[in-house]
Every structure is written in C-alpha cells, then in structure tokens.
Backbone as CSV, one residue per row, in Angstrom:
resi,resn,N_x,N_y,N_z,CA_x,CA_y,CA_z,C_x,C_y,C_z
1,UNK,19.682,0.599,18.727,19.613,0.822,17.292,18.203,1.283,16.943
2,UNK,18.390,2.512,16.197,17.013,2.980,15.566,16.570,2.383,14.470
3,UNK,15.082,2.076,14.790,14.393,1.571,12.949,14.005,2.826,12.081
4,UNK,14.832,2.831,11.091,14.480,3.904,10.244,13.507,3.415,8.988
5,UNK,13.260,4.381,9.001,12.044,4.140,7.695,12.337,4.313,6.475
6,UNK,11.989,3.559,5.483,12.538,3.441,4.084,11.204,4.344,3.616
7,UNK,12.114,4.494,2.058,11.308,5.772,1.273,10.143,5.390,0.605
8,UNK,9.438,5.986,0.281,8.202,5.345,-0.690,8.738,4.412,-1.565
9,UNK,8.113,3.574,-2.826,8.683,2.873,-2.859,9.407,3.331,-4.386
10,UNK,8.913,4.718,-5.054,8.947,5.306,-6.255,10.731,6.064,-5.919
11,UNK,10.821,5.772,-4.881,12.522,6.806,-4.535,13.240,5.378,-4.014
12,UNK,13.331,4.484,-4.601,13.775,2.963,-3.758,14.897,2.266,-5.163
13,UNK,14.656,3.136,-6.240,14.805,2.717,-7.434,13.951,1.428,-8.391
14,UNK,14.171,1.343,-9.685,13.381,-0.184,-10.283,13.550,-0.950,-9.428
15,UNK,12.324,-1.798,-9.750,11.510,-3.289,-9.173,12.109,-3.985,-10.379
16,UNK,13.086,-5.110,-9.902,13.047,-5.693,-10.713,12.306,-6.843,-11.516
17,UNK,13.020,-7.284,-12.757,12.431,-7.715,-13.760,11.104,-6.964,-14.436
18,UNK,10.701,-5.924,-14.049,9.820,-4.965,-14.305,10.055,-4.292,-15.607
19,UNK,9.161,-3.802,-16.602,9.996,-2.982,-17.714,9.552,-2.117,-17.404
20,UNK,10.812,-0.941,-17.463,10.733,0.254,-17.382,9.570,1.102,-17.437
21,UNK,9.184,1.027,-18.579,7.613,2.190,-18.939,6.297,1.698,-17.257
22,UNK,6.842,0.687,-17.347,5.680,0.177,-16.502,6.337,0.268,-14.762
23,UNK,7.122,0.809,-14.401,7.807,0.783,-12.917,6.929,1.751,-12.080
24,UNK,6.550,2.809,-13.057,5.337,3.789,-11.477,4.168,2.558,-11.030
25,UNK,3.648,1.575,-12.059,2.955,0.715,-11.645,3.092,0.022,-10.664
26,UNK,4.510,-0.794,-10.605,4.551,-0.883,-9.872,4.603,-0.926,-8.156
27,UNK,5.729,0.547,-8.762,5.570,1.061,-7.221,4.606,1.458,-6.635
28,UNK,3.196,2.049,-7.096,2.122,2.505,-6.682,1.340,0.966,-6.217
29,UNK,1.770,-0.420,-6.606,1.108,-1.273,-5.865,1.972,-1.721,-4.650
30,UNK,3.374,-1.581,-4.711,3.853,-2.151,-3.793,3.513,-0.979,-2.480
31,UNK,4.038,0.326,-2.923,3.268,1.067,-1.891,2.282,0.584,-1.095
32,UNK,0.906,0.678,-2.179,-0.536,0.491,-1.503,-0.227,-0.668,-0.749
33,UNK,0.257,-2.055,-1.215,0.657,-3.222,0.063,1.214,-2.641,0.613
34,UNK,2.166,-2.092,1.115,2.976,-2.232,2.460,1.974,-0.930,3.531
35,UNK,1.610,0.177,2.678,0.612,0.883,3.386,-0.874,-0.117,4.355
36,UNK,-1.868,-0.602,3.041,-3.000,-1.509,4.036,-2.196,-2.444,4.957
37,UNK,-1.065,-3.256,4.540,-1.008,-3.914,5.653,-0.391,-2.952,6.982
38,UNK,0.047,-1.944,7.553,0.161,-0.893,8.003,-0.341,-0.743,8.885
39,UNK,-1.726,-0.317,7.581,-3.145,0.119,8.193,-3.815,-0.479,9.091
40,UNK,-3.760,-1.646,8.465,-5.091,-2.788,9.063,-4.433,-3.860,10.251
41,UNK,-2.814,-3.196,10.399,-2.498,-4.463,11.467,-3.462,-4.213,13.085
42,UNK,-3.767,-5.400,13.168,-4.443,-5.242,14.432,-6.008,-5.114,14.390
43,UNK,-6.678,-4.606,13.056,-8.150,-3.964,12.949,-9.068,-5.030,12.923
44,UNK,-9.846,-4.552,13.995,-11.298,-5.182,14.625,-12.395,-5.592,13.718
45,UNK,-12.374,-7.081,13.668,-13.358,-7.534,12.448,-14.899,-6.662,12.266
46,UNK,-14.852,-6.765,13.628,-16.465,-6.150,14.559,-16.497,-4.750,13.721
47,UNK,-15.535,-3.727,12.827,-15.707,-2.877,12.231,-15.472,-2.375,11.057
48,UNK,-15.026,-4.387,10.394,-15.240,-3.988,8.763,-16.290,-3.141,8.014
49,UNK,-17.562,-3.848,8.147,-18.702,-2.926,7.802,-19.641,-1.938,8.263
50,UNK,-18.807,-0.966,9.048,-19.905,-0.153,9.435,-19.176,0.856,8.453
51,UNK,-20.165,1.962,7.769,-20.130,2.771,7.127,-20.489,4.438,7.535
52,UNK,-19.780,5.081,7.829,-19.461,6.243,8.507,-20.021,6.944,7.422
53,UNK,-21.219,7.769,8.438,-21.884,9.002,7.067,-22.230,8.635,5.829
54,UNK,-22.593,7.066,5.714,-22.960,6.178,4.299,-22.083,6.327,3.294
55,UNK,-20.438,6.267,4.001,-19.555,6.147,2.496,-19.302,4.558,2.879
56,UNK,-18.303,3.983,2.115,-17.996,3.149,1.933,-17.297,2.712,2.771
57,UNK,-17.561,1.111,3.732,-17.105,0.506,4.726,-15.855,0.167,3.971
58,UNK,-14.779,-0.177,5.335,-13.959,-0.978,5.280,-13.561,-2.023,4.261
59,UNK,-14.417,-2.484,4.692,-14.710,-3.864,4.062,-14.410,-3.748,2.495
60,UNK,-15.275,-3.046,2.342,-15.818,-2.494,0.782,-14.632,-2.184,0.061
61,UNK,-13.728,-1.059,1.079,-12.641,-1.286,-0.115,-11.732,-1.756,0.095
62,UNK,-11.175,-2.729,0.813,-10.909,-3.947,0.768,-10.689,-4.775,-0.648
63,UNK,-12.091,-4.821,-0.148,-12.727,-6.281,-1.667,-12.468,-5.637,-3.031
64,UNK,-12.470,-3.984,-2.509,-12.335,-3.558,-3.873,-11.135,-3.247,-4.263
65,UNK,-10.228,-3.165,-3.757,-8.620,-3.175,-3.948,-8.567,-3.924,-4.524
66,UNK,-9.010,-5.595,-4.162,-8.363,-6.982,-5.152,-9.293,-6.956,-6.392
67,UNK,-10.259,-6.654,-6.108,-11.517,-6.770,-7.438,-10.677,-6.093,-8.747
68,UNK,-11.024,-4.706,-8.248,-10.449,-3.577,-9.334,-9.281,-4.319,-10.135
69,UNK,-8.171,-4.687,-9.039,-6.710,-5.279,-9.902,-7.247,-6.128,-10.827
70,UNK,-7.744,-6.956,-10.106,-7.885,-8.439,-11.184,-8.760,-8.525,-12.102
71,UNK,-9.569,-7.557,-12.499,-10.673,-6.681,-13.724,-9.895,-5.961,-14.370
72,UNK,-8.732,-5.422,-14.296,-8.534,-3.869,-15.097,-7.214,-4.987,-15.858
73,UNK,-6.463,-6.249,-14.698,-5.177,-6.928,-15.228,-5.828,-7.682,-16.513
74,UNK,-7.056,-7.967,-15.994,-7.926,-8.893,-17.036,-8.330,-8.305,-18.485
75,UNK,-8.690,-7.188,-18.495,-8.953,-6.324,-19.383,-7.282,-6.101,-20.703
76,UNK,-6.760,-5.977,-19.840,-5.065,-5.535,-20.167,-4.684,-6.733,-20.932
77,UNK,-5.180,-7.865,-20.587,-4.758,-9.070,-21.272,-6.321,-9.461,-22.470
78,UNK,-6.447,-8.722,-22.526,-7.637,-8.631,-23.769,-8.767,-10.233,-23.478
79,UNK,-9.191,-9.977,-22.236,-10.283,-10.776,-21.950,-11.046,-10.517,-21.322
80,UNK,-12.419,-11.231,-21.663,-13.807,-10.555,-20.582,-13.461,-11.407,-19.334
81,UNK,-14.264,-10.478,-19.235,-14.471,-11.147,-17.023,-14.999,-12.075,-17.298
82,UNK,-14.516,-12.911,-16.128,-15.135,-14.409,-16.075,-16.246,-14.373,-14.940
83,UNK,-17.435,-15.365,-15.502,-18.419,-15.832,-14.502,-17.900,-15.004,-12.995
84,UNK,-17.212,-16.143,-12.653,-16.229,-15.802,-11.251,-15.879,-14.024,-10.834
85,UNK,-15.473,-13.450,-11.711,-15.190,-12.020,-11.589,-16.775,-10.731,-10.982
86,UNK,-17.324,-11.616,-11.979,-18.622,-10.720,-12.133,-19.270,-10.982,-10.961
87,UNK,-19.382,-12.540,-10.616,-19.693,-12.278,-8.688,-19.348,-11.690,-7.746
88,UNK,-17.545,-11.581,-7.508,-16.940,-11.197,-6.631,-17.578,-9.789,-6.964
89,UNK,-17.230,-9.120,-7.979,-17.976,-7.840,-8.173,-19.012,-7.207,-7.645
90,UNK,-20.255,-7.945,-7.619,-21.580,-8.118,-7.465,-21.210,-8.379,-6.066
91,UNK,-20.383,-8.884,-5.375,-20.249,-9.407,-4.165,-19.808,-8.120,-2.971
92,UNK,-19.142,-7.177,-3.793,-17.868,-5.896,-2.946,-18.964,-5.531,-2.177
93,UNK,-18.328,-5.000,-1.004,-19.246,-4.499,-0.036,-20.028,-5.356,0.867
94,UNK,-20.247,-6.483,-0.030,-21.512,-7.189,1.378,-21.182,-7.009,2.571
95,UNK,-22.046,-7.273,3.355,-21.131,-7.363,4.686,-21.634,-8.823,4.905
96,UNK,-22.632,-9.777,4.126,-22.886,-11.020,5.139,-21.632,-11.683,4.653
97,UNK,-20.396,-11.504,3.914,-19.426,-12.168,3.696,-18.711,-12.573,5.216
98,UNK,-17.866,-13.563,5.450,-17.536,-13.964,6.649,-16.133,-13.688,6.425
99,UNK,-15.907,-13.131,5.587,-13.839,-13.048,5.455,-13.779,-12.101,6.623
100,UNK,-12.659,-11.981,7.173,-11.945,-11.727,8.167,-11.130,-10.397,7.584
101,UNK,-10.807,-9.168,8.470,-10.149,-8.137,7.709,-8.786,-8.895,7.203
102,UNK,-7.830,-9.617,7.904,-6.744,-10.259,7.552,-7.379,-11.271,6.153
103,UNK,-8.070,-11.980,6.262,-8.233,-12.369,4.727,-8.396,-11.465,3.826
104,UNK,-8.885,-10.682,4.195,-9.054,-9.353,3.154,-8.002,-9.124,2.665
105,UNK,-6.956,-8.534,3.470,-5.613,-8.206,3.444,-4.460,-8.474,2.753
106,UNK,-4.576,-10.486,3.168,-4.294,-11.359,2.683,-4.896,-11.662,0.945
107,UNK,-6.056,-11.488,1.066,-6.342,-11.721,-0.567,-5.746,-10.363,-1.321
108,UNK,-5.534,-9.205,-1.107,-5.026,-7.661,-1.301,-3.898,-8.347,-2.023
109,UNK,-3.144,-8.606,-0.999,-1.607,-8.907,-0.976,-1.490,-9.864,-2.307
110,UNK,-2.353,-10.875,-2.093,-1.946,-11.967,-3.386,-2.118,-11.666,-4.699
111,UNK,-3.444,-10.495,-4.896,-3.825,-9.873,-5.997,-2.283,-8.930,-6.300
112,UNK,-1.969,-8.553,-5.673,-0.653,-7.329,-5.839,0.477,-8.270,-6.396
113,UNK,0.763,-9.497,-5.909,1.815,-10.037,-6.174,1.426,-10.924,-7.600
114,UNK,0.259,-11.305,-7.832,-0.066,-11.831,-9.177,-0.109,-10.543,-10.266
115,UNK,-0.155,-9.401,-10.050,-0.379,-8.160,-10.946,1.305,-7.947,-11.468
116,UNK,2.154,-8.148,-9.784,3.358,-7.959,-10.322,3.801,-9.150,-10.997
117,UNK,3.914,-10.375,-10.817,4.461,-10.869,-12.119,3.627,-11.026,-13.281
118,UNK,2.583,-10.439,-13.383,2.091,-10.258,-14.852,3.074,-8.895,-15.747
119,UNK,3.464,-7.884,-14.601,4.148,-7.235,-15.082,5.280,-7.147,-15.728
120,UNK,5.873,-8.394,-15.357,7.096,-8.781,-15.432,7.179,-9.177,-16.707
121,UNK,6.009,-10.116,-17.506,5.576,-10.222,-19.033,4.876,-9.629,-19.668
122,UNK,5.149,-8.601,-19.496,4.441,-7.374,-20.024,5.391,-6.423,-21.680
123,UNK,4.717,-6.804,-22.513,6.289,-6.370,-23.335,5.989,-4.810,-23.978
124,UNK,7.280,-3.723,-23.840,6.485,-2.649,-23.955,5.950,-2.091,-25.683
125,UNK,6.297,-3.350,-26.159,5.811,-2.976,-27.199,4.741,-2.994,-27.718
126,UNK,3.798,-3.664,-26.496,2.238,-4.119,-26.977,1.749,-3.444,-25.646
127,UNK,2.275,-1.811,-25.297,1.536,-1.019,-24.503,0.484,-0.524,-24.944
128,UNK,0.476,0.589,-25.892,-0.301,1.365,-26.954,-1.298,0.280,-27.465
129,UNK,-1.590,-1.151,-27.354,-2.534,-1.428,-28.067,-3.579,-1.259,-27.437
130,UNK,-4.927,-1.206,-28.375,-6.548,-0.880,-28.193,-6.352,-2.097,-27.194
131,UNK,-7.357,-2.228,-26.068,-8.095,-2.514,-25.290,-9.964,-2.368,-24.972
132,UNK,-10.698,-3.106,-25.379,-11.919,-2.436,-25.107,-12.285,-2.841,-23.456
133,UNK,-13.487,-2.101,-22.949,-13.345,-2.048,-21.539,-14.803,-2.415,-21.326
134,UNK,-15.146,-3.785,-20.752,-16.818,-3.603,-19.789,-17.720,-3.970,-20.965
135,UNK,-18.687,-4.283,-20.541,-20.218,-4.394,-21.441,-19.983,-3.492,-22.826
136,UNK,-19.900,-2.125,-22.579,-20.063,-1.493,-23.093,-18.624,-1.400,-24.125
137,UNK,-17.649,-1.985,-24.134,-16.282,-1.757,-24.953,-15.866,-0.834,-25.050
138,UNK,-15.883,0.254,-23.817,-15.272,1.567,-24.156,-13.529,1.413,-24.541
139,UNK,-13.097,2.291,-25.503,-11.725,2.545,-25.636,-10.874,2.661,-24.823
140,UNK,-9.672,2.029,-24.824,-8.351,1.964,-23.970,-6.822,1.259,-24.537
141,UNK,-6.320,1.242,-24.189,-5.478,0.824,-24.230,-4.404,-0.722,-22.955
142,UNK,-3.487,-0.973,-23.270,-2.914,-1.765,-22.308,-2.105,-0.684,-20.640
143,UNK,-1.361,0.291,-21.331,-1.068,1.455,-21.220,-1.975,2.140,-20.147
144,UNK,-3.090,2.497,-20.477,-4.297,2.959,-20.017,-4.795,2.325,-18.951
145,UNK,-4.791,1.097,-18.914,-5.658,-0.044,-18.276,-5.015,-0.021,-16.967
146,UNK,-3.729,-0.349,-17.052,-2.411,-0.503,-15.793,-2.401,0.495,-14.923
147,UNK,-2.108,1.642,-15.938,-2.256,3.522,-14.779,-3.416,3.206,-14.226
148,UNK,-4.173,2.994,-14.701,-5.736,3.056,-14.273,-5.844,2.312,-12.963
149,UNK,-5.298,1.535,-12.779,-4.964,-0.233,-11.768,-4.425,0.793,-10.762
150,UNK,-3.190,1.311,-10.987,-2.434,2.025,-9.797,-2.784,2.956,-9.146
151,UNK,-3.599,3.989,-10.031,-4.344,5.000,-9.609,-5.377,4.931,-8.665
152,UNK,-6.166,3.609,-9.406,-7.455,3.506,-8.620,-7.422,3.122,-7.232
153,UNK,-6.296,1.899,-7.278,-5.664,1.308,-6.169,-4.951,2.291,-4.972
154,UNK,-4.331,3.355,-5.702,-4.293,4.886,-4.369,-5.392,5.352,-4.552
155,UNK,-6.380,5.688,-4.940,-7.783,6.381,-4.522,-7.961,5.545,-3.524
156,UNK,-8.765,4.192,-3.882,-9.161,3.639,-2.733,-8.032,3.263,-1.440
157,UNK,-6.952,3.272,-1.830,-5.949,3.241,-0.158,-6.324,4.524,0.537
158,UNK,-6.161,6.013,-0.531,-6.784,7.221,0.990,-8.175,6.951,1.097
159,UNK,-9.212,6.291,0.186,-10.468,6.487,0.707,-10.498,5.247,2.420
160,UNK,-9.552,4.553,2.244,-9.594,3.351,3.257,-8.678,3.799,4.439
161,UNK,-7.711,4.491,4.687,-6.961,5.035,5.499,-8.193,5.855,5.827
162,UNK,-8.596,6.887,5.477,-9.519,7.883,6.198,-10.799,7.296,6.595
163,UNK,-11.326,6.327,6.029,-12.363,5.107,6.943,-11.950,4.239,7.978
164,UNK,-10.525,3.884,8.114,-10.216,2.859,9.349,-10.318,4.335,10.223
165,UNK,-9.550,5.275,10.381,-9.565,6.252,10.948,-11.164,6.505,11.550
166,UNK,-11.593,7.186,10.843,-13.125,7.634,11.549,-13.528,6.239,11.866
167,UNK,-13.514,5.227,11.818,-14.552,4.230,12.043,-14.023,3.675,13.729
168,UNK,-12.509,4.043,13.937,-11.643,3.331,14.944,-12.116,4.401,16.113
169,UNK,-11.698,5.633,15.463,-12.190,6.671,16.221,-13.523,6.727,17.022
170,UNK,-14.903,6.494,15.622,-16.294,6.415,16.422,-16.207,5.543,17.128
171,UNK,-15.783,4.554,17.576,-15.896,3.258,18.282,-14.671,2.608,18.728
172,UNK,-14.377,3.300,19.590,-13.214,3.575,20.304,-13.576,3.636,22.429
C-alpha cells in the first residue's frame, strides 16, 4: 500500500468550528505546522544558531513563529503585550537559550493550536473593528491583525525551509 499525500490544507475543505471569513487563517497555520514539523524532523541542535551569510538562524525563526502568533493574537484581542511577551521578544534569536529545536517545534505547535481555538471565538462581526498596534498604536483592525498572523507565519516558514536547507547543506 502506497502513502499518498494529502492536499494543502486550503483544498482539504473548512476547519471546523472555524468561521468562515476566518478559514484561510486557518489553513495557512495548520499548513505552516504540519510543514516545520516536516522540516525539522530529525534537525541537529548543534545547528540551530548558525546563521548563513548573517540572515537569520534557525533558531530565530523558530522563536519567531510562536512570538509573532501570540503578539499579533494578543493585539486582535485588544491588549498590550504583557511583561512576559516583551521578553520572549527581546529574547528571539539568542542563541544562549538552551531550548532544543524539538522544543522549539513543540512550543510552534502549541502556539498554533491556542491561535486555533481562539479562532473558534472569534465572532465575524467584530472583524472590521479598530485595533491599535505596538508602542506606537498604529491602525488596524481584528481582520488585519489575523491575515497578518498567517502571512507572516508563511514568510517566516520559506525564510526557515531555505535556512534548514543551506545550513544542513554547509555542514553536512
């Protein structure tokens, strides 16, 4: 028996309990999980942080996969970052952190699955509302905030696919 491969997750139909307006969200996170974990099965702690041509290690976006979610979900629910947020923040990238790529992974994963049932109470009638964003309160919306979550969350999956790559490669 052959293992066949299922479709992205946007051709799979609704996620349920999800509302509608909000389902590319979803799928663009469940994607990005099932992609890093993919990616990273098997990957050598010894090459979270090395940084190829001074872009951004492993590691880095990693931390920044869960960061980003849980800042932009935070925002969406009309609250500042907490103490706690603003470290981890301040924190992306280190490398003297001791997490393990699988904790990484593992924290990825839990951020994705707390985003999705926030989604799940998400009502679409309080999409369109103002949102302000950061120090600075720039304009947004709830709407705004979420795309923003999914989007960013595929930027950094190809910026992290094309870093495990070269990094496995140089040191190989």
């Amino acid at each position: 028996m052959t293992s066949q491969k299922l479709p992205e997750f946007w051709l799979r139909g609704a996620v349920e309990n999800i509302p509608s307006l909000l389902q590319p969200v979803a799928h663009a996170l469940l994607q990005a999980r099932d992609e890093v974990k993919e990616l990273m099965k098997d990957f050598p702690d010894k090459l979270l942080w090395i940084k190829p041509g001074g872009a951004a290690s492993v590691g880095f976006h990693l931390q920044h996969l869960s960061g980003v979610l849980d800042r932009l979900f935070t925002y969406a629910d009309a609250k500042p970052l907490s103490e706690e947020q603003m470290v981890a923040l301040k924190a992306e990238g280190d490398p003297q952190t001791s997490a393990t790529s699988v904790e990484l992974v593992n924290k990825f994963n839990a951020q994705v699955d707390k985003a999705l049932e926030e989604l799940k109470n998400k009502n679409e009638k309080q999409l369109l509302e103002f949102r302000a964003v950061g120090r600075a309160q720039l304009p947004s919306n709830v709407t705004g905030l979420l795309f923003h979550a999914a989007e960013h969350t595929m930027r950094h999956l190809g910026q992290l696919i094309v870093t495990v790559k070269v990094v496995k490669s140089e040191n190989s």
